[in-house]
VEXZA-499491 format. One record per residue: chain; residue number from 1; x, y, z of N, C-alpha, C in turn. Coordinates in Angstrom, 3 decimals, always signed. Example, Ala and Ser with C-alpha at 12.3 -4.5 7.8 and 13.67 -1.06 7.14 Angstrom:
VEXZA-499491
['A' 1 [+13.190 -5.690 +7.800] [+12.300 -4.500 +7.800] [+13.200 -3.300 +7.800]] ['A' 2 [+12.850 -2.250 +7.080] [+13.670 -1.060 +7.140] [+12.900 +0.030 +7.870]] 
//
This chain:
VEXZA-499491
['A' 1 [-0.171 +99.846 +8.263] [+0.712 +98.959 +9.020] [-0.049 +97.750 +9.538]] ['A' 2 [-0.908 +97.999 +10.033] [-2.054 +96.812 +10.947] [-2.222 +95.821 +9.202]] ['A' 3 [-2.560 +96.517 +8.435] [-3.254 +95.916 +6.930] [-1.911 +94.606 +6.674]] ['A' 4 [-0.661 +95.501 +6.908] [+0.264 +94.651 +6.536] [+0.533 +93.510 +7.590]] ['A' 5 [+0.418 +93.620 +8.244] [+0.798 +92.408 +9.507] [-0.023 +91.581 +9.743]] ['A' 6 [-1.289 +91.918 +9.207] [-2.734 +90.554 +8.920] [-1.996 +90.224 +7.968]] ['A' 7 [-2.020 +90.695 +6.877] [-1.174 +90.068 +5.615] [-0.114 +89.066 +5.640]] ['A' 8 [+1.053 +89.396 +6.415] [+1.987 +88.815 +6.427] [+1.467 +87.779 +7.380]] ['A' 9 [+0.481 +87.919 +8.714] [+0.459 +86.668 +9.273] [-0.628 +85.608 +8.598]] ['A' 10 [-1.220 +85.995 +7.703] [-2.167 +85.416 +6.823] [-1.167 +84.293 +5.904]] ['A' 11 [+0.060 +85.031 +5.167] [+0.622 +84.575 +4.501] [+1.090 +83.599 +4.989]] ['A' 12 [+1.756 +83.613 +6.601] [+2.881 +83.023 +7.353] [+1.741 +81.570 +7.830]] ['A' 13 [+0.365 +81.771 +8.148] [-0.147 +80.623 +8.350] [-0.181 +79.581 +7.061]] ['A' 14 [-0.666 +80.288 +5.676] [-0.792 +79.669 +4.887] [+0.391 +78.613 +4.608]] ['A' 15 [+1.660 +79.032 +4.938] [+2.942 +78.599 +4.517] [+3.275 +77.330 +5.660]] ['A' 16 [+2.273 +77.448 +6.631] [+2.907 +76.416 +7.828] [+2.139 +75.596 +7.495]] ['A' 17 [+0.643 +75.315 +6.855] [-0.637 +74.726 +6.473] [+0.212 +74.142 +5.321]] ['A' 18 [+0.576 +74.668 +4.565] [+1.060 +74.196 +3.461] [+2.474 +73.049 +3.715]] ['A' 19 [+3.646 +73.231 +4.618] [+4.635 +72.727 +4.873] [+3.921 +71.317 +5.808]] ['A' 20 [+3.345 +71.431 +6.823] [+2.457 +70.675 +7.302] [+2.054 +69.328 +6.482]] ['A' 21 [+1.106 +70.072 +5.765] [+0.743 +68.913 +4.480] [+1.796 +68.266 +4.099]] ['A' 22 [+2.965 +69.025 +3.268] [+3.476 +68.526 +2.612] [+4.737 +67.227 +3.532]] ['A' 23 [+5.156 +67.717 +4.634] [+5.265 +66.481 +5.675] [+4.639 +65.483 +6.106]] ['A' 24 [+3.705 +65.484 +5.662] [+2.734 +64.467 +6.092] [+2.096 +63.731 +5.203]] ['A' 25 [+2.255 +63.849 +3.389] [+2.334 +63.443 +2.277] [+3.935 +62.707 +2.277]] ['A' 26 [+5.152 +63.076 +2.305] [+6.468 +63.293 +2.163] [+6.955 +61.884 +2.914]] ['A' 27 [+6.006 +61.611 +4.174] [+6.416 +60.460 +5.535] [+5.159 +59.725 +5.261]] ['A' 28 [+5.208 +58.663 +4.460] [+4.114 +57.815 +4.394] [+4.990 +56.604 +5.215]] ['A' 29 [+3.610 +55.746 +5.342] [+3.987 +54.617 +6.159] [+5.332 +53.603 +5.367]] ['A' 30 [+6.044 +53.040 +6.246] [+7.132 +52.101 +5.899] [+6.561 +50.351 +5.845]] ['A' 31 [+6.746 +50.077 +4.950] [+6.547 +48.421 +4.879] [+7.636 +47.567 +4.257]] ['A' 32 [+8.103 +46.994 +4.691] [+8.845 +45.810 +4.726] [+8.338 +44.521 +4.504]] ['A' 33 [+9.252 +43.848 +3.175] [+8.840 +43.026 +2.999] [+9.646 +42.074 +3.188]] ['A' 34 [+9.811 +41.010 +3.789] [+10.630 +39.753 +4.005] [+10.454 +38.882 +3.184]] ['A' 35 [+11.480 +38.240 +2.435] [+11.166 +36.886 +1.449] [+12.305 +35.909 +2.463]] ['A' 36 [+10.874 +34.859 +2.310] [+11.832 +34.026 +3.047] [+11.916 +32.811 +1.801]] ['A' 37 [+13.481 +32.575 +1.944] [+13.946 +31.434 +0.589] [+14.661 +32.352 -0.125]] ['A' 38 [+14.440 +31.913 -1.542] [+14.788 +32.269 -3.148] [+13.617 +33.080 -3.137]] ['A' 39 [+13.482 +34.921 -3.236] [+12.895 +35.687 -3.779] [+12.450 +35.337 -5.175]] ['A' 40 [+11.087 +35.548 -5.496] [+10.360 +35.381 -6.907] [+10.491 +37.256 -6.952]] ['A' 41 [+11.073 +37.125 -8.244] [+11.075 +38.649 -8.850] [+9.761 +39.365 -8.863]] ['A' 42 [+9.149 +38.180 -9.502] [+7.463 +39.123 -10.006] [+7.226 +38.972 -9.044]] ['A' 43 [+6.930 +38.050 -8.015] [+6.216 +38.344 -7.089] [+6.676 +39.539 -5.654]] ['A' 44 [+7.591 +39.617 -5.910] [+8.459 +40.642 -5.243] [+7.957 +41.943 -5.868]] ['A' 45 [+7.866 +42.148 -7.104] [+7.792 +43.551 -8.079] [+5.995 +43.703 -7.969]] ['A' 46 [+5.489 +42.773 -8.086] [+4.140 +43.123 -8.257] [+3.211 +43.661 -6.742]] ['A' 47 [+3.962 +42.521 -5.302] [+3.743 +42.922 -3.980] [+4.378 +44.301 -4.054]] ['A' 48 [+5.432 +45.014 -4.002] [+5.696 +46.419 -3.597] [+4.962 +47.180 -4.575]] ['A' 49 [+4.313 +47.002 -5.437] [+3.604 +47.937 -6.441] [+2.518 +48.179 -5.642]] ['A' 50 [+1.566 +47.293 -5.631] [+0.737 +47.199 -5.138] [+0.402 +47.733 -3.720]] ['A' 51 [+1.023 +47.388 -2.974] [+1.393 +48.057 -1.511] [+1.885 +49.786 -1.535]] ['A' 52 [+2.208 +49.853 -2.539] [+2.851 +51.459 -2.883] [+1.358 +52.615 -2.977]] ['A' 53 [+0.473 +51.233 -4.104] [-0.540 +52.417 -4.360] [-1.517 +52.382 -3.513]] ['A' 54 [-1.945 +51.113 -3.299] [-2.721 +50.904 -2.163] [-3.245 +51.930 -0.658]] ['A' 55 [-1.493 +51.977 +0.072] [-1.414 +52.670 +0.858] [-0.411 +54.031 +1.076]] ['A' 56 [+0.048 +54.183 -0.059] [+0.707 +55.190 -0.081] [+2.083 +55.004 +0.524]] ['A' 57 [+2.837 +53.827 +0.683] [+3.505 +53.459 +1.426] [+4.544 +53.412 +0.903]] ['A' 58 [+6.022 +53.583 +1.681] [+7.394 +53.300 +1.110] [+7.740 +51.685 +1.281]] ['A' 59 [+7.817 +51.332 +0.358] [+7.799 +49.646 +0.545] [+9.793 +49.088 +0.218]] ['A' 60 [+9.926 +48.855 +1.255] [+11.669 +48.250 +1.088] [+11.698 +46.798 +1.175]] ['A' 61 [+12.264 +46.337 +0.426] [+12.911 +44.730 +0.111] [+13.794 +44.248 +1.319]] ['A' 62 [+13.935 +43.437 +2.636] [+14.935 +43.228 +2.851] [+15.524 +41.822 +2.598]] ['A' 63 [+17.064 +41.815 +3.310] [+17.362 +40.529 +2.746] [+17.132 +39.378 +2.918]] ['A' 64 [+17.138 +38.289 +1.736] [+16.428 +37.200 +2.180] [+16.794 +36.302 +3.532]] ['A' 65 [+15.562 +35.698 +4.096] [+16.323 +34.993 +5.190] [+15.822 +33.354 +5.052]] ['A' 66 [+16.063 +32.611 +5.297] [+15.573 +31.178 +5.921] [+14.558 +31.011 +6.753]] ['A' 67 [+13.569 +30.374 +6.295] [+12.510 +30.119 +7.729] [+12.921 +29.425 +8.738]] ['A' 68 [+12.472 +29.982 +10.046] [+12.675 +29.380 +11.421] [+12.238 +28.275 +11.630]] ['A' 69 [+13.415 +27.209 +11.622] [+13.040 +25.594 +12.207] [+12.022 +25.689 +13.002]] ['A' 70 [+11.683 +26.714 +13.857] [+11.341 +26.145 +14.833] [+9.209 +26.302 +14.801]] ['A' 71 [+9.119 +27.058 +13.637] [+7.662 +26.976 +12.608] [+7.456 +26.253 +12.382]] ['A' 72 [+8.174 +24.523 +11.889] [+7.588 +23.928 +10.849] [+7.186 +22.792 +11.772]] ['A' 73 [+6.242 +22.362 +11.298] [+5.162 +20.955 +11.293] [+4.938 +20.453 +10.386]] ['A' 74 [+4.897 +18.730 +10.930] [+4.568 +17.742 +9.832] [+3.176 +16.943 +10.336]] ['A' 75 [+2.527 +17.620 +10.740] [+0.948 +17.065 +11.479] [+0.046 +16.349 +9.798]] ['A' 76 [-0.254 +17.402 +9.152] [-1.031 +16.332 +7.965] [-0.277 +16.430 +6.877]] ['A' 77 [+0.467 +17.472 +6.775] [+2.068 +17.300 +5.813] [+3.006 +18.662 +6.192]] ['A' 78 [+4.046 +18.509 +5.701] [+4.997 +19.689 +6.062] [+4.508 +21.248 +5.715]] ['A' 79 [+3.821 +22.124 +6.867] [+3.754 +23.473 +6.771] [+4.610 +24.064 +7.628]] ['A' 80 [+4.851 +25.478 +7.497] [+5.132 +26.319 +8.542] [+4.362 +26.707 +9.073]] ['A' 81 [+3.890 +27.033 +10.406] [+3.091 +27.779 +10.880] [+2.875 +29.021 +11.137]] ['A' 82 [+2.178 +29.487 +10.407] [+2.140 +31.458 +10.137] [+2.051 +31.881 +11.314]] ['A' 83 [+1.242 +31.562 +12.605] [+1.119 +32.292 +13.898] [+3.227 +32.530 +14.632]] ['A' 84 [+3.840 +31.340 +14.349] [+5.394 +31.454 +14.672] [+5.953 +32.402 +13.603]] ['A' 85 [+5.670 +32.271 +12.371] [+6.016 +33.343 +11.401] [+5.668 +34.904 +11.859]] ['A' 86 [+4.436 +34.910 +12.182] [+4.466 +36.613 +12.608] [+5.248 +37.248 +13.906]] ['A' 87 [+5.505 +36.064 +14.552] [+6.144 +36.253 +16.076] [+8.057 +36.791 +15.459]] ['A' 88 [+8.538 +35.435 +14.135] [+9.731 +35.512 +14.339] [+10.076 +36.712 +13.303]] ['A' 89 [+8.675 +37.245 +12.560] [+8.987 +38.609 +11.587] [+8.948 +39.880 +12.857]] ['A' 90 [+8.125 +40.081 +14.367] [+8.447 +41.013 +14.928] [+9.614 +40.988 +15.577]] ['A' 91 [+10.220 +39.783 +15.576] [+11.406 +40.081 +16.280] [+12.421 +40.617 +15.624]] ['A' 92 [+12.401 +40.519 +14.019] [+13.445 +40.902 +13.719] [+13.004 +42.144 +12.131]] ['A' 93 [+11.704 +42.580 +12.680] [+11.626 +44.277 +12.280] [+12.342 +45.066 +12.681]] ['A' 94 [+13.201 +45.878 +11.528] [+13.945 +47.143 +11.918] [+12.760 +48.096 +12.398]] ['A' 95 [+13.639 +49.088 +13.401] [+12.931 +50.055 +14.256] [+12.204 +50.907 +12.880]] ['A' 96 [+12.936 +51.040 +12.062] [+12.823 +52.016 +10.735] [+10.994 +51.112 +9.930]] ['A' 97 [+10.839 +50.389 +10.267] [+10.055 +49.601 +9.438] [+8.394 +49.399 +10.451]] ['A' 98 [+7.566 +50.400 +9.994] [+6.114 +50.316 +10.615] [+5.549 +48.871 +10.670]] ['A' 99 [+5.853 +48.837 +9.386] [+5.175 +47.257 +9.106] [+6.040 +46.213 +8.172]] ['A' 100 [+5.858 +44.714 +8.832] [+6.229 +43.877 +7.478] [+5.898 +42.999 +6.765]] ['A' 101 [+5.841 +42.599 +6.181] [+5.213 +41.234 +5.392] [+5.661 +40.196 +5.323]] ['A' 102 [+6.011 +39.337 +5.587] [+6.638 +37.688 +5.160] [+5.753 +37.364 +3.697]] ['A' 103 [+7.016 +36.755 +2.936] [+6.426 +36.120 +1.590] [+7.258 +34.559 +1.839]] ['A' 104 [+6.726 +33.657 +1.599] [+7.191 +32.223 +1.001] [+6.324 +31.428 +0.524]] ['A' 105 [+7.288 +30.514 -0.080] [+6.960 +29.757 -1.002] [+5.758 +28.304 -0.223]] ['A' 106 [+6.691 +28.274 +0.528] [+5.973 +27.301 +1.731] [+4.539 +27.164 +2.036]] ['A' 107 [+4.249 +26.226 +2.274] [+2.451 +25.909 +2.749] [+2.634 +26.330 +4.326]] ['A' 108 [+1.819 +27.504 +4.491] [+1.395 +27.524 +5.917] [+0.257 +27.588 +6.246]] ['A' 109 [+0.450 +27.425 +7.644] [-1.408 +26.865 +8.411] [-0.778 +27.957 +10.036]] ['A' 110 [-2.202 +27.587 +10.336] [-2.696 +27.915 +11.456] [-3.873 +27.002 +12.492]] ['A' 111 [-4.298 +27.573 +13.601] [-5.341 +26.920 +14.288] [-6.813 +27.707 +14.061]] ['A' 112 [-7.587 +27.106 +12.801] [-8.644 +28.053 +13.051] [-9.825 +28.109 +14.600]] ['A' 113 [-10.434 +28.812 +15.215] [-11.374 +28.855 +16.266] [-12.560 +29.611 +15.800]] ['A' 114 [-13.469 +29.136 +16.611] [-14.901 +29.490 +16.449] [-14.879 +31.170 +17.331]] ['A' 115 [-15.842 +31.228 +17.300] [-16.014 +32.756 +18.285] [-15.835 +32.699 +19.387]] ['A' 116 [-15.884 +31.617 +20.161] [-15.933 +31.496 +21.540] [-14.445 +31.275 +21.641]] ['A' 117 [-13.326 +31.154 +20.366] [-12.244 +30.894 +20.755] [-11.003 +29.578 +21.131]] ['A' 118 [-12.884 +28.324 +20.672] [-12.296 +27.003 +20.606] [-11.960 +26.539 +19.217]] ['A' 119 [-11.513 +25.499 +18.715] [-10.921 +25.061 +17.965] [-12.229 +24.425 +16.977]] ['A' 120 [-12.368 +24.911 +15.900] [-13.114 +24.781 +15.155] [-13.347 +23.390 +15.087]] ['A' 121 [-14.824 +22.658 +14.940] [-14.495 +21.441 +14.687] [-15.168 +20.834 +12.951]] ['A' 122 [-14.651 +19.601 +12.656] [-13.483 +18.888 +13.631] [-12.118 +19.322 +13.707]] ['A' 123 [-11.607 +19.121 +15.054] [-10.474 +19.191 +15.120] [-8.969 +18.992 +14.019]] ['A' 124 [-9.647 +17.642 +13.844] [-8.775 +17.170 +13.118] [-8.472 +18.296 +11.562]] ['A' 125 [-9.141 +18.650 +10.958] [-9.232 +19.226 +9.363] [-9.046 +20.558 +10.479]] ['A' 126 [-9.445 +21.161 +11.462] [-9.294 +22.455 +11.588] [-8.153 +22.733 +12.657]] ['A' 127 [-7.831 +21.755 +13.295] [-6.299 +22.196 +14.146] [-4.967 +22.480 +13.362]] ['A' 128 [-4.701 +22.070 +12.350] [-3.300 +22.324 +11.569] [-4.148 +22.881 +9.924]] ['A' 129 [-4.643 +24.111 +9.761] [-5.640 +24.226 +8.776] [-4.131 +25.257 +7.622]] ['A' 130 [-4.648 +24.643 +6.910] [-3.707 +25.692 +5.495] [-4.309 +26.967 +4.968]] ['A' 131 [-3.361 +27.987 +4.642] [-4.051 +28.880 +5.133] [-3.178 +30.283 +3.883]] ['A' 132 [-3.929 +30.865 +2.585] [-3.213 +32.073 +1.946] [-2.411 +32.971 +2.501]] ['A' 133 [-2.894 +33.459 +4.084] [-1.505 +34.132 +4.704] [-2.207 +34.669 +6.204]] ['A' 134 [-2.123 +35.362 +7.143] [-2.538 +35.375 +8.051] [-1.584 +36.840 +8.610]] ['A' 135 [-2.932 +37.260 +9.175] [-1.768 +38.729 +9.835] [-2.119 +39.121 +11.202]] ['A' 136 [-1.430 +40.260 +12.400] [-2.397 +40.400 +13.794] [-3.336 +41.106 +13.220]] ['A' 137 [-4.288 +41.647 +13.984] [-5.492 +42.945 +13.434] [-5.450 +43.082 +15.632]] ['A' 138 [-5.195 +44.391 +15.084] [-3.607 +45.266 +14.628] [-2.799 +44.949 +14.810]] ['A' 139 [-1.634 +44.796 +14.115] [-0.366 +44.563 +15.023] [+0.979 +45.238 +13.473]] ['A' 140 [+1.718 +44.566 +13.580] [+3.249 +44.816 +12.619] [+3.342 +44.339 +11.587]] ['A' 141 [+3.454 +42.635 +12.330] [+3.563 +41.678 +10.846] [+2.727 +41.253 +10.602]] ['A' 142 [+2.972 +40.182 +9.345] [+1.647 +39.321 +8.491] [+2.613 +38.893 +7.494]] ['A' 143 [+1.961 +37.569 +7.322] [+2.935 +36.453 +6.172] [+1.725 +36.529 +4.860]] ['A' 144 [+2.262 +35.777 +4.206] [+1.707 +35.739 +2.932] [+2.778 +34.245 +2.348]] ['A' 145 [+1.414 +33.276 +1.774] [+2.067 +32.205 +0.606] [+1.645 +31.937 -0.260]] ['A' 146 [+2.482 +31.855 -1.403] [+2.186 +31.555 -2.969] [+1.179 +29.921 -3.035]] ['A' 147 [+1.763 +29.130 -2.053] [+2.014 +28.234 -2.266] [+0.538 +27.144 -3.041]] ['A' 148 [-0.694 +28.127 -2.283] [-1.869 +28.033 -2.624] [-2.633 +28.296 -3.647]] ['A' 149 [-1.860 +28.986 -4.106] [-2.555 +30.175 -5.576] [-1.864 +29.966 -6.471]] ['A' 150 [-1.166 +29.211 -6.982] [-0.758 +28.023 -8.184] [-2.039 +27.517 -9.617]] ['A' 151 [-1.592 +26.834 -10.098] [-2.824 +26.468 -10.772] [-3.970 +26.860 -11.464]] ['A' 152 [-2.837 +28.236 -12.072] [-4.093 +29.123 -12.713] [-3.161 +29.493 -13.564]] ['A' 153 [-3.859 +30.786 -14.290] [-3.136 +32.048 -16.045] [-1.993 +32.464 -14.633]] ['A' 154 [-0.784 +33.138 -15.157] [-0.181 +33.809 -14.483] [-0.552 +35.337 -14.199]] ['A' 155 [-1.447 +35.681 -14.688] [-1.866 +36.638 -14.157] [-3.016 +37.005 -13.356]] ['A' 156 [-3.937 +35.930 -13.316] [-4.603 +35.499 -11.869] [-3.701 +34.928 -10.713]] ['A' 157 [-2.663 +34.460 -11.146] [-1.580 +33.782 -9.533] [-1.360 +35.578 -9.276]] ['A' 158 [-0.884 +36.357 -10.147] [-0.352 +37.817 -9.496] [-1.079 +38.345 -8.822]] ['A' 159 [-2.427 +37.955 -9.360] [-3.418 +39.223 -8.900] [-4.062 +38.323 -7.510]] ['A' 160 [-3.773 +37.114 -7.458] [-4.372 +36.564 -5.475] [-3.153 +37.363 -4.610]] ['A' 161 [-1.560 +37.061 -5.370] [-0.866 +37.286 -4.566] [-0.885 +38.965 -3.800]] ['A' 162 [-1.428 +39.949 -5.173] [-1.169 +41.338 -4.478] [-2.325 +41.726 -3.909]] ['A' 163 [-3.663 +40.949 -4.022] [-5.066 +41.119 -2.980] [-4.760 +40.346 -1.870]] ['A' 164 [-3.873 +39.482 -1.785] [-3.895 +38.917 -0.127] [-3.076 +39.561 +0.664]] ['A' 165 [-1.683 +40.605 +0.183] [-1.032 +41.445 +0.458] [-1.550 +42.571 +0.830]] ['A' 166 [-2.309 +43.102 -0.012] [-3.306 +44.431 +0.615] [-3.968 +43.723 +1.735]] ['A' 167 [-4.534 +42.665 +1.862] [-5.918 +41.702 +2.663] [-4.950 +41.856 +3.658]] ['A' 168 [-3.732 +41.493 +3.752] [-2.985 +41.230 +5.413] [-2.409 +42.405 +5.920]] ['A' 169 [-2.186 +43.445 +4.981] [-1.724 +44.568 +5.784] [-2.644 +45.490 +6.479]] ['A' 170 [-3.978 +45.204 +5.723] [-5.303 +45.869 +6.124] [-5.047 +45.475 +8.004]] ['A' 171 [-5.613 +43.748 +7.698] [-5.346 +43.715 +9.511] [-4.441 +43.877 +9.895]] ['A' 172 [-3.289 +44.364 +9.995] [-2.629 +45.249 +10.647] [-2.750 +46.241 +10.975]] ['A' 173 [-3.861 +47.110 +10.086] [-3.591 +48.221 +10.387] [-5.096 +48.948 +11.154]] ['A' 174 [-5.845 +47.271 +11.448] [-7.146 +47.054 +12.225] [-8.199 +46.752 +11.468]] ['A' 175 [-7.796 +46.400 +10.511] [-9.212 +46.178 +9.516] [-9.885 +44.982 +9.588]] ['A' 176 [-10.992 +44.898 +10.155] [-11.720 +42.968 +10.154] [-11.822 +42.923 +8.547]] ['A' 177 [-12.852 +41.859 +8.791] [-13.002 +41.322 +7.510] [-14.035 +42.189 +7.198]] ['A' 178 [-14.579 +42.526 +5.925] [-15.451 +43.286 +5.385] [-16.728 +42.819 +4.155]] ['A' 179 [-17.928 +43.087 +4.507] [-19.316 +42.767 +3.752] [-18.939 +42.995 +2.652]] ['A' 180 [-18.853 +44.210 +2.317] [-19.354 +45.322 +1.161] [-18.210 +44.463 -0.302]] ['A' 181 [-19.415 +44.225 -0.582] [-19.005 +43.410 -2.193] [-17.997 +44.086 -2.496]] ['A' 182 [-17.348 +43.021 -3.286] [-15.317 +43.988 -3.827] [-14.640 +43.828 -3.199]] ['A' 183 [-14.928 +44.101 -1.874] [-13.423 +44.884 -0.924] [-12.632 +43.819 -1.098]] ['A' 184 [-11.140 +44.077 -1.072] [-10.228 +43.672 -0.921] [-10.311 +43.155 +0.466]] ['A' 185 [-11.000 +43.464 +1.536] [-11.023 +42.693 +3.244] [-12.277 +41.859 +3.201]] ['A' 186 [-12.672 +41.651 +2.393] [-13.758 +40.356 +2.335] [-12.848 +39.499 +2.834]] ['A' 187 [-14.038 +38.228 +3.785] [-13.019 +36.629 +4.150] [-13.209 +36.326 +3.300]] ['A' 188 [-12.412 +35.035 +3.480] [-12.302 +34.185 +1.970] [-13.191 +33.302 +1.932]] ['A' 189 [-13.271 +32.921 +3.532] [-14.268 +31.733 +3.502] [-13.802 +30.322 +2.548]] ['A' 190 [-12.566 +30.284 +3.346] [-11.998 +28.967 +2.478] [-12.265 +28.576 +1.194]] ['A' 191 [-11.718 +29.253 +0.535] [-12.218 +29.229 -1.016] [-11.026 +30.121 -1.534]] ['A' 192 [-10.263 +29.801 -2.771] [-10.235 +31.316 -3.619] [-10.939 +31.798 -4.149]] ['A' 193 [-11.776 +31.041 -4.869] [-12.938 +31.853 -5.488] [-13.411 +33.250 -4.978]] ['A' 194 [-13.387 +33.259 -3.640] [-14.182 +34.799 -2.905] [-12.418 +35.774 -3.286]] ['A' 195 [-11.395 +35.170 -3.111] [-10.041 +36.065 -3.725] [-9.841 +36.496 -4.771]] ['A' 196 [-10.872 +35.892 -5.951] [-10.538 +35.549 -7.162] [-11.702 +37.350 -7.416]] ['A' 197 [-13.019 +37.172 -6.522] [-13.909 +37.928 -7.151] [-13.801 +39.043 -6.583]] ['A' 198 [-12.889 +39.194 -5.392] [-12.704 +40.799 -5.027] [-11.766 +41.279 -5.649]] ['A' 199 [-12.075 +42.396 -4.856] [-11.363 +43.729 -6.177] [-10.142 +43.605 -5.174]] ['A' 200 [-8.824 +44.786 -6.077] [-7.865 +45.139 -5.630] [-8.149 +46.283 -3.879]] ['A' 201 [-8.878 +46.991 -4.403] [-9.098 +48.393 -3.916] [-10.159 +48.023 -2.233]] ['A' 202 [-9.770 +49.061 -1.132] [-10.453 +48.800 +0.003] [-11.585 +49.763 -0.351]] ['A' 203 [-13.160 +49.484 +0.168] [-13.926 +50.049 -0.052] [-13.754 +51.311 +0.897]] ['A' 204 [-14.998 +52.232 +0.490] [-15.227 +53.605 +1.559] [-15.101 +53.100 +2.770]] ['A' 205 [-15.749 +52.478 +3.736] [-15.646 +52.258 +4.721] [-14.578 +51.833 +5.355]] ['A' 206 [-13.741 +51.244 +4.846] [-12.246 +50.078 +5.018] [-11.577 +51.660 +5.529]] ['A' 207 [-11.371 +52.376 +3.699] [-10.808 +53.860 +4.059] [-10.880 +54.607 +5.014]] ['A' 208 [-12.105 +54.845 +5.512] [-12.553 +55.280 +6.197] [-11.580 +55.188 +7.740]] ['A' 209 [-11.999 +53.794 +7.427] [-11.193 +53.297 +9.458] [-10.002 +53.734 +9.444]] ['A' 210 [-9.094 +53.219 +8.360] [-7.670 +53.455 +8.382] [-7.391 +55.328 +8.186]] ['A' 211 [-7.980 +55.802 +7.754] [-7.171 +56.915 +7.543] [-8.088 +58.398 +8.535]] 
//
């Protein structure tokens, strides 16, 4: 009798270890992706691929919206500004949605700063700076634009677009920028070239943090 009731509670743990797992495989993270404008198919199909394997993530399309007037600047020519973009993508994340992405077509910028937090100089080239996409580290959202990564095979434009997609959801999900040759969280260091030569994939360490 005793033989059997180790048994059965042997069995009964294995089965909660096992259900456990499999809930916790079953509920991967939610990402949302926002296209703002006219959705690009491929670039729509190739971002949720990518984001799928990346992070294991359920990636949903929602519907397209219009960018917020109230983003855009005409300081050295017409951008949106990604820092108003991530503000007007948390406001209007469904509760259902961990994380989201903004995609457009649009040139956006930001204010780059030095470490201390001032405005890079000169001012001028670094106060309204253009910019592949920008995300919090940590936070929800993060934008992403084509608009930069033009001018190549179409299958180098795919492959900046789904490494800057992994690159912005990373900081979200706390990842700085990263040394270790490859990674997908390398800076760019104003260049594509450094986009061009990393890999898809986050290194051990990247992994490491996030999971």
């Amino acid at each position: 009798m005793i033989k059997t009731v180790a048994a059965y509670r042997s069995k009964f743990i294995l089965w909660v270890l096992i259900i456990s797992c499999y809930s916790c495989t079953s509920n991967p993270k939610q990402i949302g992706i926002q296209p703002y404008g006219e959705p690009d198919k491929a670039i729509i199909n190739s971002v949720t691929k990518i984001l799928k394997e990346t992070y294991n993530a359920n990636v949903i399309v929602l519907d397209k919206k219009a960018l917020p007037k109230q983003a855009f600047v005409n300081i050295k020519s017409p951008r949106y500004r990604a820092d108003s973009l991530l503000k007007d993508l948390l406001r209007h994340r469904p509760d259902s949605i961990d994380f989201i992405l903004g995609i457009t077509s649009k040139d956006i910028s930001t204010t780059k700063r030095d470490v201390n937090g001032n405005i890079k100089q000169p001012e001028a080239k670094y106060g309204d700076w253009g910019i592949f996409g920008l995300g919090y580290k940590p936070g929800k959202s993060c934008v992403i634009s084509n608009f930069r990564l033009k001018n190549t095979t179409p299958k180098t434009y795919i492959n900046r677009i789904q490494k800057i997609a992994v690159h912005e959801i990373g900081h979200n999900l706390g990842l700085p920028h990263c040394d270790t040759d490859k990674c997908v969280m390398q800076d760019a260091v104003e260049t594509i070239k450094t986009v061009d030569l990393a890999g898809f994939e986050l290194c051990k360490s990247c992994l490491h943090k996030i999971n």
